[in-house]
Each structure stands twice: as structure tokens, then as C-alpha cells.
C-alpha positions, -999 to +999 in steps of 0.1 A: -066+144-104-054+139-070-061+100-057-063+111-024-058+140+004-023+149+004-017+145+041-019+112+035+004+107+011+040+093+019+067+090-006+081+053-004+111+049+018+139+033+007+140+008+035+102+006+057+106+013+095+109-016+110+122-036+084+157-054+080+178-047+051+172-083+045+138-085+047+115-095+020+096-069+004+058-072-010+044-041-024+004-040-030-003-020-064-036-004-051-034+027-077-066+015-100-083+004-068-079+043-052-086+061-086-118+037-092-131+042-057-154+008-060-158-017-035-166-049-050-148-075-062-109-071-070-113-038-048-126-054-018-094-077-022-071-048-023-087-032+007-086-063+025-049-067+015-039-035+028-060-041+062-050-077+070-011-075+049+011-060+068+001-086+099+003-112+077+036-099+065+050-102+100+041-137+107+056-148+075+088-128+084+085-101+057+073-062+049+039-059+032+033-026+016+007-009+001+017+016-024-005+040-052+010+059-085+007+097-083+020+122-106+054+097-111+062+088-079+051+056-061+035+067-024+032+047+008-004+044+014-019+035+051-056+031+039-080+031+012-114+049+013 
């Protein structure tokens, strides 16, 4: 089952663009939320976490990022449908 289209998908970089080597690092577990496709509740959350976090990651000084769980590899994700 593929989770989403695969020009979308973005193997996780060691270190994000932008980001110093010190940076704090958040990642956003939004596999079930992708897979389910919902949008209530807990997924509305995630969405809004992947909208709104990497913003809010830069006025607290760290890297938010949004990642999904496909076929063993963790992926950097840019949106959620």
C-alpha cells in the first residue's frame, strides 16, 4: 500500500537544510494519520502540526519535522492530504 504519491516522498536527511548541527530536533510521527486518511480529532492535530510546526519550530530556535513510515524507511513529508 503506498501512503502517498511517490514524488512526494523524501527520505529523511541526516541533518534538515537549514538546520545547525546543534539544533534541536522534533520529528512528528504522522504515519497512522496518512494511512487512516481521517480528519477529525488526533488527525486534525497532526495536520495542524505539520502546517503551523516548522514556524513554530523556528521561533523556539529548533527543527520541526514531519515524517511517515513506508516500506522501512522513515520519509520527510511536506503535507498531509
Amino acid at each position: 500500500m503506498d501512503i502517498e504519491p511517490a514524488s512526494q516522498r523524501v527520505p529523511l536527511p541526516r541533518s534538515p537544510t537549514g538546520a545547525s548541527e546543534e539544533s534541536p530536533r522534533i520529528f512528528f510521527d504522522c504515519t497512522a494519520t496518512l494511512r487512516s486518511g481521517g480528519n477529525t480529532g488526533v488527525q486534525r492535530v497532526v495536520r495542524n502540526l505539520v502546517l503551523q510546526g516548522p514556524a513554530a519550530g523556528r521561533e523556539l530556535g529548533l527543527t520541526c519535522i514531519p515524517v511517515a513510515y513506508y516500506q522501512r524507511t522513515w520519509y520527510c513529508i511536506e503535507s498531509l492530504p
